[in-house]
C-alpha positions as CSV (number, residue, x, y, z in Angstrom):
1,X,108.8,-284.6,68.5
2,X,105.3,-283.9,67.1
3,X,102.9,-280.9,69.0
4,X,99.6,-280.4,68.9
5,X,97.7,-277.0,68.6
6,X,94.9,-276.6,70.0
7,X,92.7,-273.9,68.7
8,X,89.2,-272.1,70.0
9,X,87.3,-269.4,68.0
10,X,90.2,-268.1,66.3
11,X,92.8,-268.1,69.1
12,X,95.7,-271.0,70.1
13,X,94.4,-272.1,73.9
14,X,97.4,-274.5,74.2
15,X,100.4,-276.3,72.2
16,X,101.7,-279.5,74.3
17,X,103.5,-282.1,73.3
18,X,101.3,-285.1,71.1
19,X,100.4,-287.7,72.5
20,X,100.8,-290.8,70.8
21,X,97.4,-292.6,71.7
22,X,96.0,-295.1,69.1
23,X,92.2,-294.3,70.0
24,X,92.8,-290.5,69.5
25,X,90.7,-289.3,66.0
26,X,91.9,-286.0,64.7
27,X,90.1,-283.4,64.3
28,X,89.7,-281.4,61.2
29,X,89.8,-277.5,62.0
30,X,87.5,-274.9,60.4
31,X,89.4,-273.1,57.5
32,X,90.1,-270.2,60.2
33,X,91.5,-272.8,62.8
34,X,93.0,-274.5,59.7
35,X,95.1,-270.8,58.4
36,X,95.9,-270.7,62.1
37,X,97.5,-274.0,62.6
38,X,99.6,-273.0,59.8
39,X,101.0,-270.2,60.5
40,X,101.8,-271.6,64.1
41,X,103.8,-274.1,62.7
42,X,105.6,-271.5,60.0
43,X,106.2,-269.6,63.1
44,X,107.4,-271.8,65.8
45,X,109.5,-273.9,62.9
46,X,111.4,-269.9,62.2
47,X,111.8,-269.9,65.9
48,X,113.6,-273.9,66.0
49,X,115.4,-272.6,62.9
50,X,116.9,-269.8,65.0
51,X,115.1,-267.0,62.5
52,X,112.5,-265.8,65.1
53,X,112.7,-264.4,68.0
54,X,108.8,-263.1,68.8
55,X,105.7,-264.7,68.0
56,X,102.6,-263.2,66.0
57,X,99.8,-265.4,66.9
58,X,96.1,-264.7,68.3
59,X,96.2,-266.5,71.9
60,X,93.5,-267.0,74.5
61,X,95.0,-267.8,77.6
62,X,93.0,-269.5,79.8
63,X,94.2,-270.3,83.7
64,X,93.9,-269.3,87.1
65,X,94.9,-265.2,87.7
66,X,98.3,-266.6,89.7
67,X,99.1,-268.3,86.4
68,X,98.2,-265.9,84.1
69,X,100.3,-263.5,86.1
70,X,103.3,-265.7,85.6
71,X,103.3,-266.4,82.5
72,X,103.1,-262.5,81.5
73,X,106.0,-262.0,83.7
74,X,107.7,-264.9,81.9
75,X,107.3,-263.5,78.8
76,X,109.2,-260.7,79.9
77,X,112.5,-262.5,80.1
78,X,114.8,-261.3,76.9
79,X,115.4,-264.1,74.2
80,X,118.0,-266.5,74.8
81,X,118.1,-265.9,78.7
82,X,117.4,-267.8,81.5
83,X,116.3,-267.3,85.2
84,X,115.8,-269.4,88.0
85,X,112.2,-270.3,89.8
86,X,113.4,-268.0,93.1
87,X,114.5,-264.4,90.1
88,X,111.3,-264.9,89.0
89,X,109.2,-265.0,92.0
């Protein structure tokens, strides 16, 4: 289905799922924000494709330190793997 990227000051702060709400006006993106958007979608279509395997792209993660923490130790899990909840805790 359709994503949205949500950029701030040069960095993706979140990619979600659109959400298909009629009273929702897009927003047009800075040139920067603009180069960024498209070369997160260049990038994640590679990855669909089955041609990537690591991204390239400025991020600014924003949550609590518990998340933050598991998210850097999800990153960690090799391409094509999987773990459960409990080998990752």
């Amino acid at each position: 289905g359709d994503i949205d990227i949500i950029t701030r000051e040069g960095a993706i702060i979140h990619i979600r799922q659109a959400e298909k709400m009629l009273d929702v006006k897009p927003v047009t993106p800075s040139h920067a924000d603009y180069a960024l958007h498209q070369e997160a979608i260049r990038q994640l279509t590679e990855y669909f494709e089955g041609m990537r395997r690591a991204f390239d792209l400025p991020l600014a993660v924003e949550g609590t330190d518990y998340r933050k923490n598991v998210w850097r130790e999800m990153a960690q899990i090799p391409y094509g793997e999987t773990i459960s909840y409990a080998e990752l805790a």
